[in-house]
DSSP file (Angstrom, degrees, kcal/mol; ACC not computed):
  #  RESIDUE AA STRUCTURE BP1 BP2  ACC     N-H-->O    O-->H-N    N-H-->O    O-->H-N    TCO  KAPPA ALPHA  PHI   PSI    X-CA   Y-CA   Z-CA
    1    1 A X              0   0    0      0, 0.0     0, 0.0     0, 0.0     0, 0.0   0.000 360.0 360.0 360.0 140.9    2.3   48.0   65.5
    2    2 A X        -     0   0    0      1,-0.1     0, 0.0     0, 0.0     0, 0.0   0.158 360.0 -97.8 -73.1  -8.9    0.1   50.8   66.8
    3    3 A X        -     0   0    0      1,-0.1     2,-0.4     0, 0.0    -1,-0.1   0.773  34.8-138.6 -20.8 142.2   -2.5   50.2   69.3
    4    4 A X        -     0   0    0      2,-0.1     2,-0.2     1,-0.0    -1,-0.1  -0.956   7.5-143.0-116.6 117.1   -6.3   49.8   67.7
    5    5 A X  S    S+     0   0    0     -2,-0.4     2,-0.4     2,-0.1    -1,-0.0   0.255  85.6  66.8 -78.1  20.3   -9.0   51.8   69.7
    6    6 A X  S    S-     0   0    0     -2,-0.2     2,-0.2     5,-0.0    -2,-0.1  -0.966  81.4-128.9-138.5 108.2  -11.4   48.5   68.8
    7    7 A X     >  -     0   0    0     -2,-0.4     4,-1.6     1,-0.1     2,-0.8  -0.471  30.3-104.0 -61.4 126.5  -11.1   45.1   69.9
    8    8 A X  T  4 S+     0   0    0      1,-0.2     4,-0.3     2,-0.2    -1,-0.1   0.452 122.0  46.0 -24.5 -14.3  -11.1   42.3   67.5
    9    9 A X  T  > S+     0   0    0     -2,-0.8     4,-2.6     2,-0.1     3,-0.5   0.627 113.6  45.0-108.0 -67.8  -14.7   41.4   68.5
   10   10 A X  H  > S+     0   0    0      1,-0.2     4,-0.9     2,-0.2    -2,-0.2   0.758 112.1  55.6 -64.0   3.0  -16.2   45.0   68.4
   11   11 A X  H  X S+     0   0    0     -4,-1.6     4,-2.4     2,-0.2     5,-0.3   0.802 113.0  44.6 -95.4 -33.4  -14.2   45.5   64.7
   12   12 A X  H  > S+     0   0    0     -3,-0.5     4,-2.4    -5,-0.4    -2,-0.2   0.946 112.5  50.0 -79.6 -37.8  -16.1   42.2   63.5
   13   13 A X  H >X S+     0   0    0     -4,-2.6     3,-1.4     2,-0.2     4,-1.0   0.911 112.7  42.4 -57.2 -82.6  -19.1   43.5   64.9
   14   14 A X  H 3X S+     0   0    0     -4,-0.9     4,-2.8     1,-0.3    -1,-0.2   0.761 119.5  49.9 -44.6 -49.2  -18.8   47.3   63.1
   15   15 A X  H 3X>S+     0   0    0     -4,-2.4     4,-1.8     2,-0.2     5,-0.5   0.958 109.8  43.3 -68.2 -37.1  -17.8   45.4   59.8
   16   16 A X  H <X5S+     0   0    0     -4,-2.4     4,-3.1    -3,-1.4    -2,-0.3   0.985 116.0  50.4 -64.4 -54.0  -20.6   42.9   59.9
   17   17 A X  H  X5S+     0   0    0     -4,-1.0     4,-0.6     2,-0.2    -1,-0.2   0.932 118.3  42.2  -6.8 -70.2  -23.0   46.5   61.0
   18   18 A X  H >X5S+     0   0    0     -4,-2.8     3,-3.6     1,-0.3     4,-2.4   0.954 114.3  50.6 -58.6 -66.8  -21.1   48.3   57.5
   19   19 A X  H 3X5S+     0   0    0     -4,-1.8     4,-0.5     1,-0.3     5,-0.4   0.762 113.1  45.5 -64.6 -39.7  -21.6   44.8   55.4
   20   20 A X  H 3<<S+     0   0    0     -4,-3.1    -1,-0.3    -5,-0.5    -2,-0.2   0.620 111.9  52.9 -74.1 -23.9  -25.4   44.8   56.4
   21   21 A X  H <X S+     0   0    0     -3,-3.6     4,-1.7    -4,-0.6     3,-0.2   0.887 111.5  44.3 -66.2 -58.1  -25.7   48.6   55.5
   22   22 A X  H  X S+     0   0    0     -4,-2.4     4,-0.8     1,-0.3    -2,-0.2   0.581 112.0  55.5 -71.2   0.2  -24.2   48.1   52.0
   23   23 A X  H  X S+     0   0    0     -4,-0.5     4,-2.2    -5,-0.5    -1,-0.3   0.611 113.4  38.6 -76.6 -46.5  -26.4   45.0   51.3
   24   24 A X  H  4 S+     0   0    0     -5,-0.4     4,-0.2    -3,-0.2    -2,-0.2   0.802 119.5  43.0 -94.8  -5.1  -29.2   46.6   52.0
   25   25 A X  H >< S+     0   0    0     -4,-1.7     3,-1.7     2,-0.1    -2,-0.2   0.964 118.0  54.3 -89.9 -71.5  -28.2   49.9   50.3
   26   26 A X  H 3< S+     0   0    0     -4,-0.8    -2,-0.2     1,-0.3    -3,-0.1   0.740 106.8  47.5  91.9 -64.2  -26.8   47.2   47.6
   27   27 A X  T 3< S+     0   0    0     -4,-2.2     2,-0.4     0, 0.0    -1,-0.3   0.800  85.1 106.4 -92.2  -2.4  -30.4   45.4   47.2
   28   28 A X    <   -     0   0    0     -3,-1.7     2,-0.1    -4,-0.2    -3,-0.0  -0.663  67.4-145.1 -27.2  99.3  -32.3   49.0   46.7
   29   29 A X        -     0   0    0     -2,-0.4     6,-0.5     1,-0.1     0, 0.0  -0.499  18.2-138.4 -90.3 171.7  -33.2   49.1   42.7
   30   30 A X  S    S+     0   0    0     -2,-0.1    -1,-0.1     5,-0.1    -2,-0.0  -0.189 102.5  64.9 -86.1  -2.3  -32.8   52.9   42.0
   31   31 A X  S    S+     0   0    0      5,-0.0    -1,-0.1     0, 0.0     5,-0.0   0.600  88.1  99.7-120.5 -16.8  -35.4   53.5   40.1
   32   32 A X  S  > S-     0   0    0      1,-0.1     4,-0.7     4,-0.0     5,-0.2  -0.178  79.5-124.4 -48.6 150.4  -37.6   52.5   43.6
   33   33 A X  H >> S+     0   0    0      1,-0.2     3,-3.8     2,-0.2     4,-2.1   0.969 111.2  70.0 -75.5 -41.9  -38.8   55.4   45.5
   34   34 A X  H >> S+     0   0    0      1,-0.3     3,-0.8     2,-0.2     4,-0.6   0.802 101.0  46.7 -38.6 -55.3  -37.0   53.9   48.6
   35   35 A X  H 3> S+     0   0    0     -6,-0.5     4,-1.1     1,-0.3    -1,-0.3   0.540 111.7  54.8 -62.5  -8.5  -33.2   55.0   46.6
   36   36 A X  H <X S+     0   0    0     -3,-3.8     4,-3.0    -4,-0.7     5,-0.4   0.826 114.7  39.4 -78.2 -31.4  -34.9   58.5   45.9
   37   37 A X  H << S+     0   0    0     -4,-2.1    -2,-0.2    -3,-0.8    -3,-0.1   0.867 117.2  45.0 -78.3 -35.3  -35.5   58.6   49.6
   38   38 A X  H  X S+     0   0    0     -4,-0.6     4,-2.2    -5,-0.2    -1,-0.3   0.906 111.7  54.6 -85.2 -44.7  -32.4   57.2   50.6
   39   39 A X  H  X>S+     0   0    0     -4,-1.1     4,-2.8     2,-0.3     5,-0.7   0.928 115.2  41.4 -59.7 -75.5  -30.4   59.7   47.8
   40   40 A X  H  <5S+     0   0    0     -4,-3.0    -1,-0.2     1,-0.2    -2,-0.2   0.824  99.4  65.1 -65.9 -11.3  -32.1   62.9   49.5
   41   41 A X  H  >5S+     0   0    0     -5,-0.4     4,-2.5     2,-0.2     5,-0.3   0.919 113.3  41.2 -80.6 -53.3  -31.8   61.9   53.1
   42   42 A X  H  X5S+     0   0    0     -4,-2.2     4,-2.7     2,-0.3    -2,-0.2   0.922 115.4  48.5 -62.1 -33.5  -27.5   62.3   52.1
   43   43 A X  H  X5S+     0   0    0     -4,-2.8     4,-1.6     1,-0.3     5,-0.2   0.952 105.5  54.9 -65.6 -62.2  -27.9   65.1   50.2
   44   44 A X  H  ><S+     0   0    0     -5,-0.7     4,-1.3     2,-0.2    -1,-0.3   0.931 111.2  45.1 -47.3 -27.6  -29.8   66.5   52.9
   45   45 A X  H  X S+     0   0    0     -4,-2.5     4,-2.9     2,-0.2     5,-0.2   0.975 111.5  59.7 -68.5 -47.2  -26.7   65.8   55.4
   46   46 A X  H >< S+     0   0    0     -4,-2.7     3,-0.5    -5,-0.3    -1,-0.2   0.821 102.9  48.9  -6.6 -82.0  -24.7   67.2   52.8
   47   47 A X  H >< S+     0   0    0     -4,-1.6     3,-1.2     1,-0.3     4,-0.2   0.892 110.8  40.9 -72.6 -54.2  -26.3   70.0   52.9
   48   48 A X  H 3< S+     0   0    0     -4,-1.3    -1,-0.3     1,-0.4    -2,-0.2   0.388  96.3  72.8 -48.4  -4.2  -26.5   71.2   56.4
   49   49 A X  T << S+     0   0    0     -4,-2.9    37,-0.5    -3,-0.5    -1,-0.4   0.125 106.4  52.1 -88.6  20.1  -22.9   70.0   57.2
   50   50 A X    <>  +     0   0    0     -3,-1.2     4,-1.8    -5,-0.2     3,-0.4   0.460  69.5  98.5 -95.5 -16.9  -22.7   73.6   54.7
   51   51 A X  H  > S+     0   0    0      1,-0.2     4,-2.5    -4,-0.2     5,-0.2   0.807  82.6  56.2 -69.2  -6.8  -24.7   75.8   56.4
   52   52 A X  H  > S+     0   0    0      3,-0.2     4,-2.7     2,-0.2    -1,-0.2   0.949 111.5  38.7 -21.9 -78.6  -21.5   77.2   57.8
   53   53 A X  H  4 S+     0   0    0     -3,-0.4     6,-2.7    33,-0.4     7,-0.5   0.595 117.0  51.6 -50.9 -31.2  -19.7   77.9   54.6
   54   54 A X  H  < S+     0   0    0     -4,-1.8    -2,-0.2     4,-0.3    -1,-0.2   0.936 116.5  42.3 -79.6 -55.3  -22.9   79.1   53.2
   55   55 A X  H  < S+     0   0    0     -4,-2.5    -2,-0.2    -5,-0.3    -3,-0.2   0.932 125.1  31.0 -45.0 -57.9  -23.4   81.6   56.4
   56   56 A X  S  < S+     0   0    0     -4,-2.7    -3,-0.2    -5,-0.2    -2,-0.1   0.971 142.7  13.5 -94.5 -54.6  -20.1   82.9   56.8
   57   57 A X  S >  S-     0   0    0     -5,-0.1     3,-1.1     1,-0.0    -3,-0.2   0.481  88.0-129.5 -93.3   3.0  -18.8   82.9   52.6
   58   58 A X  T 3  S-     0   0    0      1,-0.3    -4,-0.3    -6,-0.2    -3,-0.1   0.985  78.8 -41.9  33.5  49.4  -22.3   82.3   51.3
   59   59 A X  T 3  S+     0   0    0     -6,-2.7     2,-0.8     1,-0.1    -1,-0.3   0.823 113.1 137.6  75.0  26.6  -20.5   79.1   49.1
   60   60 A X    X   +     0   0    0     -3,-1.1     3,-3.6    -7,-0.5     4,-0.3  -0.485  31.4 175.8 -55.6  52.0  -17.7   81.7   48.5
   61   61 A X  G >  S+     0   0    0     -2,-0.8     3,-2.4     1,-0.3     6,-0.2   0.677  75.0  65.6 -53.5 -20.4  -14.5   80.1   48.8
   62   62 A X  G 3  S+     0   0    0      1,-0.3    -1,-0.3    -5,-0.1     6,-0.1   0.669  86.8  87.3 -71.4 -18.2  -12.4   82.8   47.9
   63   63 A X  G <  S+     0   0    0     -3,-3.6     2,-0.3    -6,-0.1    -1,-0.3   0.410  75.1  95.3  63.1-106.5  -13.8   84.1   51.0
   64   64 A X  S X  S-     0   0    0     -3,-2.4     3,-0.9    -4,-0.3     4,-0.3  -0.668  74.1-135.4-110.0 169.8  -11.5   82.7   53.0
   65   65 A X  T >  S+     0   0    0     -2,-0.3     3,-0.6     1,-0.3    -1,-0.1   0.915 113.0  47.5 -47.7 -56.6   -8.3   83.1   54.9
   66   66 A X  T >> S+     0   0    0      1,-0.3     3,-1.8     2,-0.1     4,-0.6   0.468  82.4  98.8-106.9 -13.3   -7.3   80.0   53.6
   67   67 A X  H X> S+     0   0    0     -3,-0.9     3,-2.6     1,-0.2     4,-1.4   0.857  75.3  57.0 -31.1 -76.7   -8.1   80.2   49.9
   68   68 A X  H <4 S+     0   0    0     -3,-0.6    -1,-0.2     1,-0.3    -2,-0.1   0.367 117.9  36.7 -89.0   1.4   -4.9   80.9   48.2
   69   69 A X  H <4 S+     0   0    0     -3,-1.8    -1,-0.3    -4,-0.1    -2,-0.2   0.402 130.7  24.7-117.4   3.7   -3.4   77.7   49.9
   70   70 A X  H XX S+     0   0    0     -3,-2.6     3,-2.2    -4,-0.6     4,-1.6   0.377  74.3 141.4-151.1  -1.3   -6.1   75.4   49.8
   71   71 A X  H 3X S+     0   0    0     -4,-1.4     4,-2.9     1,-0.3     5,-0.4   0.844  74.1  50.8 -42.5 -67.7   -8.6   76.4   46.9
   72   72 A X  H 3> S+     0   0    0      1,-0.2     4,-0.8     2,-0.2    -1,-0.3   0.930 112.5  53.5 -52.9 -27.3   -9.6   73.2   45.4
   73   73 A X  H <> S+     0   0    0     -3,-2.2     4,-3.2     1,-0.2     3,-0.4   0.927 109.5  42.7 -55.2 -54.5  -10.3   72.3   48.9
   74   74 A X  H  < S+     0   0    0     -4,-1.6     4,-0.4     1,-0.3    -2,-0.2   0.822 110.1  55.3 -87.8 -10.3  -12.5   75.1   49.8
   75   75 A X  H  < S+     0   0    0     -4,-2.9    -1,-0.3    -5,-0.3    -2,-0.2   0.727 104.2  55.4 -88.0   7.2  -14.3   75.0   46.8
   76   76 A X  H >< S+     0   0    0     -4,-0.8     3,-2.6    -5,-0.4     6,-0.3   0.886 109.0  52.1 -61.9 -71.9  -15.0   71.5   47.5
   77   77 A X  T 3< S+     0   0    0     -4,-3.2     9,-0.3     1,-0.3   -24,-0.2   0.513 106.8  47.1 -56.9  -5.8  -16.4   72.6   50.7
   78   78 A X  T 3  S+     0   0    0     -4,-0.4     2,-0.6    -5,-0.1    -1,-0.3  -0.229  93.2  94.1-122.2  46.0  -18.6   75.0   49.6
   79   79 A X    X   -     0   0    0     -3,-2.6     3,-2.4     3,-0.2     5,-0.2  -0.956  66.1-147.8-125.0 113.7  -20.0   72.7   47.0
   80   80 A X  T 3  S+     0   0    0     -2,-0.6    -1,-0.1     1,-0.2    -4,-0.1   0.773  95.7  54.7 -41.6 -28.6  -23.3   70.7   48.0
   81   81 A X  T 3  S+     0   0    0     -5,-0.1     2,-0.4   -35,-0.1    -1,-0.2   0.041  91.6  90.7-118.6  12.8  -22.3   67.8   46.0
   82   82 A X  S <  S-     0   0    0     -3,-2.4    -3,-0.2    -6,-0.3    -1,-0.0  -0.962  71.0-144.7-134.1 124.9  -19.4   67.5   47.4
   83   83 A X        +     0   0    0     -2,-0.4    13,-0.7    12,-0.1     2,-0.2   0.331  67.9 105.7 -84.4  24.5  -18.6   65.3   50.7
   84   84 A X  E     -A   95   0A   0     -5,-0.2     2,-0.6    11,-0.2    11,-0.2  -0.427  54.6-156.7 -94.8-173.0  -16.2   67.5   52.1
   85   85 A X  E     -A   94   0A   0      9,-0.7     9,-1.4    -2,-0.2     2,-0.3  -0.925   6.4-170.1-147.3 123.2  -16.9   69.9   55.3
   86   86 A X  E     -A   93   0A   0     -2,-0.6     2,-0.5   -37,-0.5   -33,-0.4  -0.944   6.1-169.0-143.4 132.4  -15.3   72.9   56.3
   87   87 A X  E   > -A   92   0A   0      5,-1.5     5,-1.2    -2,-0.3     4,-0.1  -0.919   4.3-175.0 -98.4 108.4  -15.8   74.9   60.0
   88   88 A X  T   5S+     0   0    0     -2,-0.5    -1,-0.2    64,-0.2    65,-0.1   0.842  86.3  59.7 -82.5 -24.1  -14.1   78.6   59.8
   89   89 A X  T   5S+     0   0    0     63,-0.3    64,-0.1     1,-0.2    -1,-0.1   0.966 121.3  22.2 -68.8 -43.2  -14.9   79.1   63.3
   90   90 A X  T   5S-     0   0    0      2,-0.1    31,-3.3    31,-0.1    32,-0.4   0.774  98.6-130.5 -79.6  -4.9  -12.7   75.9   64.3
   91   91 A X  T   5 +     0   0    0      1,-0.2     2,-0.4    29,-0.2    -3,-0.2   0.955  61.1 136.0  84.9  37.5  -10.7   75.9   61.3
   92   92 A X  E   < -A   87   0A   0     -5,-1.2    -5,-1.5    28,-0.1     2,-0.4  -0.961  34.9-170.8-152.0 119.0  -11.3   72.3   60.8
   93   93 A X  E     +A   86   0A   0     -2,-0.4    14,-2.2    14,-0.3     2,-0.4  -0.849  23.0 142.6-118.9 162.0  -12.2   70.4   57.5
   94   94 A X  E     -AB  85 106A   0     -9,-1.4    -9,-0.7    -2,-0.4     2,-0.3  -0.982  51.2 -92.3-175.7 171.0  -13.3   66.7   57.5
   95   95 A X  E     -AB  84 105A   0     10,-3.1    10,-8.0    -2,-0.4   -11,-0.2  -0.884  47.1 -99.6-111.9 149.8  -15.7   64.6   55.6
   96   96 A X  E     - B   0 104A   0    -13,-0.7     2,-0.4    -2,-0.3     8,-0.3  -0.298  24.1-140.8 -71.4 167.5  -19.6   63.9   57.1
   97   97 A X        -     0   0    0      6,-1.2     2,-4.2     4,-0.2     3,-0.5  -0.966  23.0-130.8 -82.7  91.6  -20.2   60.6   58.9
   98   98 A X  S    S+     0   0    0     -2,-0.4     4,-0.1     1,-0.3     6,-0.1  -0.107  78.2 112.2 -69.9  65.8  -23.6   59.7   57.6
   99   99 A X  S    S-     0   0    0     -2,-4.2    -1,-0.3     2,-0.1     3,-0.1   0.640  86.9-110.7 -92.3 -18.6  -25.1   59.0   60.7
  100  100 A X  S    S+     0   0    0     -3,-0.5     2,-0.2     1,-0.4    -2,-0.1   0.811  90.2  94.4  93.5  29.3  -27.7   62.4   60.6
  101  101 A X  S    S-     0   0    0     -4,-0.4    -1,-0.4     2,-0.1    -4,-0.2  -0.747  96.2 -90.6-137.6-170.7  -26.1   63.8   62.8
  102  102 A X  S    S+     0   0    0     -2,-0.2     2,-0.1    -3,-0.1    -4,-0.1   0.163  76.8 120.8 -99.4  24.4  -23.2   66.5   62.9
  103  103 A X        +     0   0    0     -6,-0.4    -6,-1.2     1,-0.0     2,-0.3  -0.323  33.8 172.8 -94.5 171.5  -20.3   64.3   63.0
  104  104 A X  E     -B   96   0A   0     -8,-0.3     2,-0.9    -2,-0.1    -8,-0.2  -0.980  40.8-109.1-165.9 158.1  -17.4   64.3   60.1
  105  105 A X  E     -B   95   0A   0    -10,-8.0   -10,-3.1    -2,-0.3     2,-0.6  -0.906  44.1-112.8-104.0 144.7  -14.3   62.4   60.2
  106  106 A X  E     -B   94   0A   0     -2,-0.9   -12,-0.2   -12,-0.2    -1,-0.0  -0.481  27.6-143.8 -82.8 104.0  -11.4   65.1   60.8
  107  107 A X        -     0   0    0    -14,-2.2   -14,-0.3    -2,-0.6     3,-0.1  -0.203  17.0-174.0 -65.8 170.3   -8.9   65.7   57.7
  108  108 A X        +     0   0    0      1,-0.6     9,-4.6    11,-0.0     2,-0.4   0.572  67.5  48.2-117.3 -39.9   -5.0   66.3   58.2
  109  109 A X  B    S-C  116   0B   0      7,-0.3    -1,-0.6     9,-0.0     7,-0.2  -0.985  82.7-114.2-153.1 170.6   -4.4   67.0   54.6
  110  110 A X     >  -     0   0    0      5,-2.5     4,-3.0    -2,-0.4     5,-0.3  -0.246  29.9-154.5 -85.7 122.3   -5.2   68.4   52.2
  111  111 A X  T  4 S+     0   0    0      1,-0.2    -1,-0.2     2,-0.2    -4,-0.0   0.747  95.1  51.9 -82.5 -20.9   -6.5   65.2   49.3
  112  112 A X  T  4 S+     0   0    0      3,-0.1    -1,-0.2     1,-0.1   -42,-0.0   0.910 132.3   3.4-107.6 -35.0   -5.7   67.3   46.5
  113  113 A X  T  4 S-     0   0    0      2,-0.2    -2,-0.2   -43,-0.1    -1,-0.1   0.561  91.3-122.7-120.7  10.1   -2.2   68.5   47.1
  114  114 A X     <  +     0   0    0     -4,-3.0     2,-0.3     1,-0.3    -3,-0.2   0.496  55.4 150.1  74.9  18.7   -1.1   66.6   50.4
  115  115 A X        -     0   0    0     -5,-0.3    -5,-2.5     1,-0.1    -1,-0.3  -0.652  55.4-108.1 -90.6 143.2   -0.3   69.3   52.2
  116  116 A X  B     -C  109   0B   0     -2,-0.3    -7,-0.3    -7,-0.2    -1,-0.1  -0.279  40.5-121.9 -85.1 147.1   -0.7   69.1   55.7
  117  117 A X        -     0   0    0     -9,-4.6     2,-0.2     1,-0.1    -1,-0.1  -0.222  31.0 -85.3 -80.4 178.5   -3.6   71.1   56.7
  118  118 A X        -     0   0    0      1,-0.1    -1,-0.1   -27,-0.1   -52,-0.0  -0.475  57.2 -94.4 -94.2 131.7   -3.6   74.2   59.2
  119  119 A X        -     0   0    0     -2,-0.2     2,-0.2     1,-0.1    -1,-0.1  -0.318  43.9 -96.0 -72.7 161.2   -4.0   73.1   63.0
  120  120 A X        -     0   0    0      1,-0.1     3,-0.2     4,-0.0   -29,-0.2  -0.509  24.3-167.2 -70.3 117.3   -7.8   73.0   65.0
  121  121 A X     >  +     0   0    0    -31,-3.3     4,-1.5    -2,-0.2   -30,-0.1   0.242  57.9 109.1 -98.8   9.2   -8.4   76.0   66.8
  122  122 A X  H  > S+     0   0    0    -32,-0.4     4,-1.3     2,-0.2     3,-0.4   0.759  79.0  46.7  -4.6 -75.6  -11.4   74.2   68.5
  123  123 A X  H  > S+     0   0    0      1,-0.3     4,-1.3    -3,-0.2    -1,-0.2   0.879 116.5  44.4 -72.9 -67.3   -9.8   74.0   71.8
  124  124 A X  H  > S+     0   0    0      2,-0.2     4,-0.8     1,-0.2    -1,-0.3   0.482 111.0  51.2 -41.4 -27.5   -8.7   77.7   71.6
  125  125 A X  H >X S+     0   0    0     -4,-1.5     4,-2.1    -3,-0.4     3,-1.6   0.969 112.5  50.0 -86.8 -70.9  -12.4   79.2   70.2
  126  126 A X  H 3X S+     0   0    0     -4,-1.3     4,-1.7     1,-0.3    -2,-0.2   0.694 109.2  54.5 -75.6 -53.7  -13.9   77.0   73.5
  127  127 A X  H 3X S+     0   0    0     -4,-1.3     4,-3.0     2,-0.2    -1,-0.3   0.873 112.0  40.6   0.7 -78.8  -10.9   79.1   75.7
  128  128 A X  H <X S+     0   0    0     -3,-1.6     4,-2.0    -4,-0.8     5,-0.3   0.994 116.7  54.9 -81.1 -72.4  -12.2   82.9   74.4
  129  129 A X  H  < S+     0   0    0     -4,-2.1     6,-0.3     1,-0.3    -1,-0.3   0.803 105.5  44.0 -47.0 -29.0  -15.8   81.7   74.9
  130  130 A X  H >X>S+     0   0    0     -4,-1.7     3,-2.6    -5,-0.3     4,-2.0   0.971 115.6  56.1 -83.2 -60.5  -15.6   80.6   78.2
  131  131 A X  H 3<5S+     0   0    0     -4,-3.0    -2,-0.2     1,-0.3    -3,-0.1   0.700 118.8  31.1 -39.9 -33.8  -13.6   84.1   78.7
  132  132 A X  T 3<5S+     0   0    0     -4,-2.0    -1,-0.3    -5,-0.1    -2,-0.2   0.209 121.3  50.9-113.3  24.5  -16.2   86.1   77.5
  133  133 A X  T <45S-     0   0    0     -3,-2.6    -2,-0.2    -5,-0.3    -3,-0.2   0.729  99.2-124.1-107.4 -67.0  -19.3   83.7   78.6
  134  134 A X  T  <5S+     0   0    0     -4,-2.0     2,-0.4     1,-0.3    -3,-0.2   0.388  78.2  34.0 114.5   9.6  -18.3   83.4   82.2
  135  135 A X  S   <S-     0   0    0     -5,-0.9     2,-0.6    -6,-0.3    -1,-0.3  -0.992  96.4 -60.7 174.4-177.4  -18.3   79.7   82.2
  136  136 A X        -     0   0    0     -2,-0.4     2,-0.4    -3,-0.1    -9,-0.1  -0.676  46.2-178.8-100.0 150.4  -17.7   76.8   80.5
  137  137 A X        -     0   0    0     -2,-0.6     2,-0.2   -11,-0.2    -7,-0.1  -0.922  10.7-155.4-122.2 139.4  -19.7   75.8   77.1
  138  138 A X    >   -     0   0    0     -2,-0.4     3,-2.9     1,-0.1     6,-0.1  -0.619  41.7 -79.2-122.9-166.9  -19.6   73.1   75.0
  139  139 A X  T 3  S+     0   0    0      1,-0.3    -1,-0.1    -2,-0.2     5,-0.0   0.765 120.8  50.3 -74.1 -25.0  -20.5   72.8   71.3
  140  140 A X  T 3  S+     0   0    0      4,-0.0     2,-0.6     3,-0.0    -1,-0.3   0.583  77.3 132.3 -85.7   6.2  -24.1   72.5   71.5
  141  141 A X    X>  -     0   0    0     -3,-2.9     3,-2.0     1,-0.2     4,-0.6  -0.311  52.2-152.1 -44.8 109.0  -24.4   75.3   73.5
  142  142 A X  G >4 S+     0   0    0     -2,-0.6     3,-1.2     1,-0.3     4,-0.3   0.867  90.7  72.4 -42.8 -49.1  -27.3   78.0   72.4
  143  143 A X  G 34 S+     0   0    0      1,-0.2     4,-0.5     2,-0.2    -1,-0.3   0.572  79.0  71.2 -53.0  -7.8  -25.0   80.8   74.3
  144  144 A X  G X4 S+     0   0    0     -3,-2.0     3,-3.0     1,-0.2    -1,-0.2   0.921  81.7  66.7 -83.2 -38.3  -22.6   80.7   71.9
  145  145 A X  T << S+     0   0    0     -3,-1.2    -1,-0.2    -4,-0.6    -2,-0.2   0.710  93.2  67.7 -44.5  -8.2  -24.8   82.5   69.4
  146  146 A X  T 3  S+     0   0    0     -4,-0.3     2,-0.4     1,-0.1    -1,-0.3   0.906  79.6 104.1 -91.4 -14.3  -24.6   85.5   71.6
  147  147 A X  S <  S-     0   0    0     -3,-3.0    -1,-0.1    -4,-0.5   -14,-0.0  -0.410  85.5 -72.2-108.1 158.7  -21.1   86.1   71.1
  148  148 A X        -     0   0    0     -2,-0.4    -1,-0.1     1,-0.2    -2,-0.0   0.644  42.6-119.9  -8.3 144.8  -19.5   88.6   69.1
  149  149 A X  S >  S+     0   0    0      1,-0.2     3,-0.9     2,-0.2     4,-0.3   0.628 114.8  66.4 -76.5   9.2  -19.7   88.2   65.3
  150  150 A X  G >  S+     0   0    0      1,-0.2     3,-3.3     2,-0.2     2,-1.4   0.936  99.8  54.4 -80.2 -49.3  -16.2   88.1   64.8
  151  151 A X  G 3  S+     0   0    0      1,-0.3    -1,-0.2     4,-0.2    -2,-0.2   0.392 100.5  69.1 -49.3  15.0  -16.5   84.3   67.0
  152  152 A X  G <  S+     0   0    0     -2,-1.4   -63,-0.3    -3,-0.9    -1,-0.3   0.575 111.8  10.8-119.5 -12.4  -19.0   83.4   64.4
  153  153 A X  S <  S-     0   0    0     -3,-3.3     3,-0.3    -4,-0.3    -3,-0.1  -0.285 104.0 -62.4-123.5-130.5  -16.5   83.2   61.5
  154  154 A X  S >> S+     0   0    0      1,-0.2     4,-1.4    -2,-0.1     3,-0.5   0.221 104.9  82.7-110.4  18.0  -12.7   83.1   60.9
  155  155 A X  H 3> S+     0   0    0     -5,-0.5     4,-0.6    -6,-0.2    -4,-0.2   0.470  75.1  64.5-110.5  26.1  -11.8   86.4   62.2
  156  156 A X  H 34 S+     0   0    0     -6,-0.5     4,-0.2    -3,-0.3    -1,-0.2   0.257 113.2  36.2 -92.5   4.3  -11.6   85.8   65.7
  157  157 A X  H <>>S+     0   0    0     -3,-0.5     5,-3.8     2,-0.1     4,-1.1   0.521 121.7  51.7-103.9 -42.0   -8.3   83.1   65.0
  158  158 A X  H ><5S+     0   0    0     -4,-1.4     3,-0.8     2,-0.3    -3,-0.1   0.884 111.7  38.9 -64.1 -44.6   -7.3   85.4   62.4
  159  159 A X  T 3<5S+     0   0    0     -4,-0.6    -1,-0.2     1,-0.2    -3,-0.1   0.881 111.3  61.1 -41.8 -62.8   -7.4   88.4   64.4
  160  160 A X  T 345S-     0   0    0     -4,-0.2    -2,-0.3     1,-0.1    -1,-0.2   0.559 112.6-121.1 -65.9 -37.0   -5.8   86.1   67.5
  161  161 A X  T <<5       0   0    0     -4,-1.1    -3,-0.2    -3,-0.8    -2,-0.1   0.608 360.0 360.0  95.0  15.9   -2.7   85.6   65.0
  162  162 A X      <       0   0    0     -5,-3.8    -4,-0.1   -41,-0.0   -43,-0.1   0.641 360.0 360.0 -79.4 360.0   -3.6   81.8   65.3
């Protein structure tokens, strides 16, 4: 058995959390303004966990590097209505975590054909930025917009042979 990063107490807690979201999501009639409200606030994460794909392929999966091995994937990912999530700069696709915020739970493969997906150059992007920054930066940094436009899509990995 594996080790659980959650203790039996804080897992009942986070399920009792979930069961109290989906109750109350659950007791919402749909035809109430609240479920319109509730219905655009996901679409809206939706959509800004795209403006990536939208920036860099402008909802163009073909696009990318990574098209001709992964196509149902990336046109998932450049479809609003669709809850997957794709980063070319780290190279990293994942589904949102509707918290409102930018978090996404990280895939490994690929749901439509099981193929294991291409490793996260994350680590490696954060590497060349600090190289060309002068220091170290993390992901909300504002400085990162300054550097070169190739570090803004997927030709700085591609280039890098990663």
């Amino acid at each position: 058995m594996t080790d659980f990063w959650l203790t039996d107490e804080e897992m009942d807690k986070e399920i009792e959390a979930n069961r109290a979201v989906c109750q109350r999501l659950d007791d919402y009639d749909r035809d109430e303004d609240g479920w319109e409200e509730i219905w655009e606030g996901l679409f809206a994460i939706l959509v800004e966990h795209m403006d990536e794909v939208r920036e860099v392929f402008d909802l163009d999966p073909r696009r990318s590097e990574l098209f001709s091995e992964f196509p149902d994937l990336l046109w998932a990912a450049c479809d609003p209505q669709q809850p997957i999530i794709y980063s070319p700069v780290f190279r990293e696709f994942g589904m949102p975590v509707f918290d409102g915020g930018p978090a996404m739970t990280t895939l490994r493969y690929d749901p439509w054909t099981g193929k294991a997906l291409p490793p996260s150059v994350r680590d490696a992007f954060f590497e060349e930025a600090e190289k060309i920054l002068g220091h170290e930066v993390g992901v909300l940094d504002e400085e990162l917009d300054t550097l070169p436009e190739a570090y803004q899509r997927e030709t700085w990995w591609i280039e890098k042979g990663l």
